[in-house]
N, C-alpha and C positions, 0 to 999 in steps of 0.2 A: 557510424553512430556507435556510441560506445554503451556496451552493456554491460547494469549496474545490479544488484541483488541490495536489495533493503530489507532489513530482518529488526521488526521493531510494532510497537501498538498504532493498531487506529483505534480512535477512540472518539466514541460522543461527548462531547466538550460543553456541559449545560455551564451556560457565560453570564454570572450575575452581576449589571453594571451597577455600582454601588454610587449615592449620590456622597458621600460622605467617607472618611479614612475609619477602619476598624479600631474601632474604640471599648474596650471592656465595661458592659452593666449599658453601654446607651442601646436603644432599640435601630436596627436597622432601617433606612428606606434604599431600594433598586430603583431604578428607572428604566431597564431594559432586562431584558430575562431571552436567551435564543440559543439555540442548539447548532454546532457545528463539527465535521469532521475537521478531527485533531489528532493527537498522540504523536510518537516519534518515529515512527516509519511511515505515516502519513506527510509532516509537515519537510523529511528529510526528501523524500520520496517527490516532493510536489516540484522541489525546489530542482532537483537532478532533472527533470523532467521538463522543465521551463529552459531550463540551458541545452538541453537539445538531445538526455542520454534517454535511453529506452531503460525501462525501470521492471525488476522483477520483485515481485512484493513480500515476503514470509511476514506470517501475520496468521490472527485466529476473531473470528467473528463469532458471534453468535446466529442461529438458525431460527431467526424471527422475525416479523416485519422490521425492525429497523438496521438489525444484519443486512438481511436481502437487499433492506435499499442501499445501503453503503457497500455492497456491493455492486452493485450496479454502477452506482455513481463513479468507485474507485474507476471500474472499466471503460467507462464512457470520459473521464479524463486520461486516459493512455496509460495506467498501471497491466500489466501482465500480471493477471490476477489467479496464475494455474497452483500457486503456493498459498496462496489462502484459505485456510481449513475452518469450514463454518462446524461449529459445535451446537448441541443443543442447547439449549439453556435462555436466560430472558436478559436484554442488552440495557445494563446498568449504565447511566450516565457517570462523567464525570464530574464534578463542583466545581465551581470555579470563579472564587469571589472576586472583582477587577475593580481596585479604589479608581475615581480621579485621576490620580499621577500614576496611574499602569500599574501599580504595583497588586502582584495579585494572590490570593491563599487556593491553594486544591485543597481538597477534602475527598480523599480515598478511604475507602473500607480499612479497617485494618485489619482485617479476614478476606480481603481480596485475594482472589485466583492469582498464582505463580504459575501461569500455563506452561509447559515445556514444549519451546517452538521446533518442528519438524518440518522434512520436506519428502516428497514419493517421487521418484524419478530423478533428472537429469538437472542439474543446476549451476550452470558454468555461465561466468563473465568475465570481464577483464576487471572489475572491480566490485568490492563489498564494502554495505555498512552497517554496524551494528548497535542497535539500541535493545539488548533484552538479555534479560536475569540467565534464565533458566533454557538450553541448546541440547535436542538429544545427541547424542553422541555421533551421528553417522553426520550430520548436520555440520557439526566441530569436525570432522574429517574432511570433509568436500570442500570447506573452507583453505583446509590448508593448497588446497591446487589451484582458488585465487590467487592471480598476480598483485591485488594492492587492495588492505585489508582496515580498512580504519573502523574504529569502535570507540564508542561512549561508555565512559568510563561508571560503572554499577553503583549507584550507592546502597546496595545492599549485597548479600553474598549471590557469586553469578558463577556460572560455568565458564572454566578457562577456556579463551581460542587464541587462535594465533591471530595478532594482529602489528601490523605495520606500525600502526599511528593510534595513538588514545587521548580522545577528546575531552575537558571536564571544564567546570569554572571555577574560579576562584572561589565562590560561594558555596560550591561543593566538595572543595575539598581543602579546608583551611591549615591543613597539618602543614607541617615546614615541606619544601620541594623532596626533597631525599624522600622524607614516607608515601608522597603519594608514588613517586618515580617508581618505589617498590609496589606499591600496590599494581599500578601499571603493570610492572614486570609480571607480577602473579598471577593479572590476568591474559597477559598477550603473549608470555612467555619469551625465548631468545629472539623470535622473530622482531619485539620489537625496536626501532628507531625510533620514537620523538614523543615524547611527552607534551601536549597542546593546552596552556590552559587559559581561560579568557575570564577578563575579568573590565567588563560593563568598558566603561570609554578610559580605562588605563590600558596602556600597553599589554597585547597577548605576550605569553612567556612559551620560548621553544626549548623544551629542557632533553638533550642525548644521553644522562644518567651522569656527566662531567661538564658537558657547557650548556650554559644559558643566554639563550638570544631574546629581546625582547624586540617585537614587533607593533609598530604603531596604527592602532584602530583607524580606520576612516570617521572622520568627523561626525560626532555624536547628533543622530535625527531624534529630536522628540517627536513622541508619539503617545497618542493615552494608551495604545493597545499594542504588546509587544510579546506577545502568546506567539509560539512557534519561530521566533527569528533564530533563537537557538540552534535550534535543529534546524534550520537552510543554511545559518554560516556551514553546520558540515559538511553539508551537501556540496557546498559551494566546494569549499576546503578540498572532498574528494575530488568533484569535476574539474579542478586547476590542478592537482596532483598528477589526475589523468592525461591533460594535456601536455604535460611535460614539465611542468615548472618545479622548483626547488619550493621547499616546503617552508620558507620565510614569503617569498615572493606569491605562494597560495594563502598563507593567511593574509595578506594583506589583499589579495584580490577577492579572499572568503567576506571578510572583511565591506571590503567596497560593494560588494554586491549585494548585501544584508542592508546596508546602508539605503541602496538605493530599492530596495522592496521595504522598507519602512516608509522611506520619504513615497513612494506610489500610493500606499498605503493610511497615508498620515490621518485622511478622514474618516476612512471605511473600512472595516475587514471584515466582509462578508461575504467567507468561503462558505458556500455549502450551509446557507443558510437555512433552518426549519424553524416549527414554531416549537416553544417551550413545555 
């Protein structure tokens, strides 16, 4: 079994199904209102863990009834939960308005917590992934003794580590290939190999800082609800990197396997369902 380190948010994800597309000055109506774990080292985490790797979690909770419980819950679905550092403090949802055709708005604080993620002890695996801003420094050191290192690419200022592989999408990062490749570089520094960027059912783009491979998506699943596929292609992406495959032949196996947790999915996504 192969052991994975995930370094990223869980998050309570309040999910507003909206009966109607966001329209400026009209009055809203929902038809569903429900709370679920979510964030990016939950949904990266959930997806490594399904394909069969043991998953260790860095991550920060708060110390209150809805902490405790996602605590619990992380462990009783198979996270190794000895990296999670509960905080004091009271566990703010996330927003999360879902039109009709999936497309969906967050709504964060903009005075939201920039936590800096740590660990206390021992933290070795054969692979990492990383979804988060701010790394204390001893954290960014341990990293480097990782053998295979992939990370999502920050849209805002983050702490540099070494990393293999940098994930992002087209929507994220619209500048011409050359700027993001550097950005990449800035934050994964020499260690990195491969620029990853995906963009919805056009061909993923594999960029080494001089050649561009594009790689074709598996066949696009509708679905109204597409919260977290994201983050399981990289999951994916990691766990086929791990078994040995070449990094064109992983995205497209990242790929097919997102594919086919949407179409499983097409009616229901009700992870870790609570009430509102």
């Amino acid at each position: 079994m192969y052991r994975t380190i995930v370094i990223g948010s869980v998050n309570h994800d309040r999910i507003w199904q909206l009966d109607d597309h966001l329209t400026p000055g009209r009055r809203l109506r929902f038809s569903d209102r429900s709370v679920h774990l979510g964030g990016g080292g939950f949904h990266t985490g959930s997806q490594l863990l399904e394909l069969g790797a043991s998953v260790a979690l860095v991550t920060r909770l708060m110390q209150d009834e809805q902490g405790l419980s996602a605590l619990k819950a992380l462990g009783a679905a198979g996270f190794d939960t000895r990296h999670v550092a509960m905080m004091p403090g009271e566990t703010v949802p996330l927003e999360i308005l879902l039109e009709p055709g999936g497309e969906r708005t967050i709504l964060a604080p903009a005075d939201g917590p920039r936590a800096t993620l740590s660990v206390r002890g021992e933290l070795a695996g054969d692979a990492a992934y990383l979804n988060a801003l701010q790394l204390e420094e001893a954290l960014v050191s341990r990293l480097g003794d990782i053998p295979l290192v992939v990370s999502q690419l920050p849209l805002r200022p983050a702490t540099p580590r070494p990393a293999d592989y940098v994930v992002t999408s087209r929507t994220d990062a619209a500048d011409d290939l050359e700027s993001v490749w550097k950005r990449a570089q800035a934050l994964a520094g020499p260690r990195l190999k491969g620029l990853v960027l995906t963009d919805g059912p056009r061909p993923m783009i594999l960029f080494d800082g001089s050649r561009t491979i594009h790689v074709d998506p598996a066949p696009t699943v509708r679905v109204a609800n597409t919260i977290g596929a994201g983050d399981r292609f990289s999951g994916a992406f990691l766990f086929a990197l791990l078994g040995g495959r070449d990094p064109v032949s992983a995205l497209a196996e990242a790929s097919r396997v997102t594919a086919d947790w949407l179409r499983q999915h097409r009616s229901s996504f009700n992870w870790n369902r609570s009430s509102a």
